[in-house]
N, C-alpha and C positions, 0 to 999 in steps of 0.2 A: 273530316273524313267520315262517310260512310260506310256500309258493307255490302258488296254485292255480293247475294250467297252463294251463286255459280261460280264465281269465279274462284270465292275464299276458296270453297269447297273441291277446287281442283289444286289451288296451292297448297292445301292441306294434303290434300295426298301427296305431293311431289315433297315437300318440306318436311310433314312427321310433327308440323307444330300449328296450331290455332291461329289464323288470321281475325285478328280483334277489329280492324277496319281498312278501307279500300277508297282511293283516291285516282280520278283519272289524273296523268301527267299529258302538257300538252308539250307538244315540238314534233312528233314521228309524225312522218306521211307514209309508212312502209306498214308498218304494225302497231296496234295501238298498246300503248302503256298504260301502267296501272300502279301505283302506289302500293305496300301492300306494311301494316303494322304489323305487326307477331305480337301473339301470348309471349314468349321470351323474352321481349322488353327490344327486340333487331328490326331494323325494317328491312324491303328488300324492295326492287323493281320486280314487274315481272311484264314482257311483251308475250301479248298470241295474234293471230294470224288465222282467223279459215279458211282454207284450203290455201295454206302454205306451200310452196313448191316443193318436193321433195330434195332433204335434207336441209333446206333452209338454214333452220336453227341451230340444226348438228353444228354445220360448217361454221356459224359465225362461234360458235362454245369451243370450238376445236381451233380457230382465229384466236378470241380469247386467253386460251391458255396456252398455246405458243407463245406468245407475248408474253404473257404470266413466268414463263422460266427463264425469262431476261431479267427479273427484280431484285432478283437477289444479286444478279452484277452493277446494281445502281439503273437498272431501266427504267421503264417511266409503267404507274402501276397500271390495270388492268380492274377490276370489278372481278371479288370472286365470283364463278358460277354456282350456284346452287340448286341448280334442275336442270333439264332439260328434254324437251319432248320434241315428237315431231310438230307438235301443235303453239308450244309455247318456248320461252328461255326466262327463267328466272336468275334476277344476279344482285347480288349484294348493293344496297342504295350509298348512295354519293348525297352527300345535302350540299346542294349548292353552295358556292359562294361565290367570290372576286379575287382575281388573282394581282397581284405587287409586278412592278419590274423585276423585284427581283425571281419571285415565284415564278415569271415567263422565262428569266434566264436559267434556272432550275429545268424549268420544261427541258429546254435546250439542249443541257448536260446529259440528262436524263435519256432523252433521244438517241442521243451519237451512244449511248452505253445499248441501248437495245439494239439501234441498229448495230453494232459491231458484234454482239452474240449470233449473228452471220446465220445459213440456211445454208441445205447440205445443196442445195441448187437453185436458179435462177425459175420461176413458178412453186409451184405446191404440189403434195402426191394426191390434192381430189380439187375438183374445180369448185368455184364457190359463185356468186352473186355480188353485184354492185346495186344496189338498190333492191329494186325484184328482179334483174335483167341476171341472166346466167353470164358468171366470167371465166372462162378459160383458163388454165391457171397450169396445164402441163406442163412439165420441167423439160427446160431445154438448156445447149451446150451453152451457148452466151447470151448476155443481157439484151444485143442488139436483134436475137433470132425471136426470144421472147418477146421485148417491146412490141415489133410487129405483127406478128403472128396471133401472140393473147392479148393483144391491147388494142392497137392500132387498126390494123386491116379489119376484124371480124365488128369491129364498131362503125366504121366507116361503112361496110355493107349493110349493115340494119338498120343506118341514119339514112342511107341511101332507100330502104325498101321503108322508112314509114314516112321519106316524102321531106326528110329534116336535112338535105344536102343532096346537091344537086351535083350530077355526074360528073360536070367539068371540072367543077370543086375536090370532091373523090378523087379523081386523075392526079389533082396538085396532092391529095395526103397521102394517095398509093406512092408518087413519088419519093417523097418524104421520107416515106417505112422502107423503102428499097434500100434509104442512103444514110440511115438513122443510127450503123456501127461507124462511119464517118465524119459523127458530131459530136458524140457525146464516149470522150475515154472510156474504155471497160474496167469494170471491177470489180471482186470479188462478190456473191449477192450476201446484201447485207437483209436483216430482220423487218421485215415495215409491217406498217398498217394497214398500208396500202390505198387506203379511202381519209386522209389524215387533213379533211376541212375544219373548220373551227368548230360547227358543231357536234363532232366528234370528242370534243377533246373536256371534260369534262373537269371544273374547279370546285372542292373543295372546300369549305370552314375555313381552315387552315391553311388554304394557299395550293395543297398542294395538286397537280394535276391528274388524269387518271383517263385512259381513252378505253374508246368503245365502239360497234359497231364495223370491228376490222373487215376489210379484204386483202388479210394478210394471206404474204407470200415472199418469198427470195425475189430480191431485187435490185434496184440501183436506188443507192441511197437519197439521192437529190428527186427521185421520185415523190418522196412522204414533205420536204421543204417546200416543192413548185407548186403542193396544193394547199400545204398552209398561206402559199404566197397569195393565191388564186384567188382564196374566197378571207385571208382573214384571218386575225386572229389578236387580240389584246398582247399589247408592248411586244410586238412582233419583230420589231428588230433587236429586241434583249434576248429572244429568245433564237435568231440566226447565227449573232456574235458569238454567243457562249456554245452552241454548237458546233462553232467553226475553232473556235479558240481550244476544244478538246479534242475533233476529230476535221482537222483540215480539209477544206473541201479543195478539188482539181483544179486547178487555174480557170474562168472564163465562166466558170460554173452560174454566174449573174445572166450572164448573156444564153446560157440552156435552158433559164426557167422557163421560157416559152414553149418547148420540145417537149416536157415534160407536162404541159396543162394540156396539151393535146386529148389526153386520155379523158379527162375529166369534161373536156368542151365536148368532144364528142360521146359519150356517156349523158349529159344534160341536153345535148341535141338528138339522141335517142326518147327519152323519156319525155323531155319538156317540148319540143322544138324550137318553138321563136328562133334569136338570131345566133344563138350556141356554134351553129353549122357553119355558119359563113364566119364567124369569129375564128374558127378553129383553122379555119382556110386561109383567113388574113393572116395570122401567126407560122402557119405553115410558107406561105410565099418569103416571107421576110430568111429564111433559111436553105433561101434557093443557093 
């Protein structure tokens, strides 16, 4: 580790404690990370961003600790915060490590405890970001009014205007949201992540898990499963069973994960384009 003095010297003021050395972290494509030692003997992360969108970092610290007051019911932990600016977010470091079968089926347990600490409604009271991309996130009466409305349709329009899905396609996912209280039971919203890919999900020394990077909100719980399914995740099926074995999922619920990557396909066909767009279409027809 090095030290870069600008940077220390902005942690220092938000912290109150001596930055002794500074280390870039690589993985983010959003905001860059930085390593950061303390005089205290602590280390911490700390991400900034120039010309951050407004609230940015708020929102993800305010993600954060939402989730943060599920832990104490057994949920799954969260990164303290320890700053936060418009510019930057500083949080408590995770030292990597490798998680066991059984550590994935802990994940699992852990899960169904946060999501059942529930949300007083289906969205959030401030809208947040997926990436850098603004998400939608107003609380509406049912799960099916939200999926479309802050997920589906306004995604499907901006995959549409940057050229990532082609109108005929759109027409099949407009249908879809029209019909999407029709396929998937309602339920009370439970606590999510809301963005709960693998590289969200952060292992520990000790096994134990810790996520990050929320776009949390009130939801449907098989939302936060369908994207661990999507992209991934170590002994992944220890970590479905034991989820299911404390908080049973709806009958058919295998046969939904499809309905449910929707969001995520269309969101990487926003950002990425390649073939995200017509993937998310091929999935959508199959549920005609």
């Amino acid at each position: 580790m090095t030290r870069q003095p600008g940077l220390a010297r902005r942690a220092e003021q938000l912290l109150g404690s001596a930055v002794v050395a500074t280390a870039p972290v690589a993985g983010g494509d959003v905001s860059i990370a930085t390593k950061l030692r303390l005089g205290n003997g602590t280390t911490a992360l700390m991400k900034t961003m120039t010309q951050a969108p407004p609230g940015f970092f708020e929102c993800e610290a305010w993600g954060l600790r939402w989730l943060a007051e599920a832990t104490a019911e057994g949920g799954v932990r969260v990164p303290e915060v320890l700053a936060v600016e418009a510019d930057c977010l500083v949080l408590a470091w995770v030292e990597p490590g490798r998680p066991s079968g059984d550590d994935a089926a802990a994940l699992g347990r852990s899960l169904a405890a946060t999501h059942a600490a529930g949300a007083p409604s289906y969205g959030a009271g401030r809208d947040g970001f997926i990436g850098r991309l603004p998400l939608p996130q107003g609380p509406t009466d049912t799960w099916a009014e939200f999926h479309a409305r802050r997920r589906l349709l306004p995604f499907v329009r901006l995959a549409v205007d940057r050229g990532a899905l082609e109108p005929a396609d759109a027409a099949v996912l407009d249908g879809l949201a029209a019909r999407i209280g029709e396929l998937v039971p309602e339920e009370p919203p439970s606590r999510l992540h809301g963005d709960l890919w693998n590289g969200n999900v952060l292992w520990d020394t000790d096994g134990r898990a810790a996520l990050v990077d929320p776009a949390a909100h009130g939801g449907h719980r098989e939302t936060d499963l369908a994207m661990l399914t999507l992209f991934g995740l170590p002994h992944l099926p220890r970590t479905l069973d034991a989820y299911a074995e404390v908080a049973p999922l709806a009958d058919g619920w295998q046969d939904r994960i499809g309905l449910f990557q929707l969001f995520p396909l269309l969101v990487h066909a926003c950002l990425f384009g390649g073939g995200y767009g017509a993937r998310a279409t091929a999935i959508a027809r199959r549920y005609r």
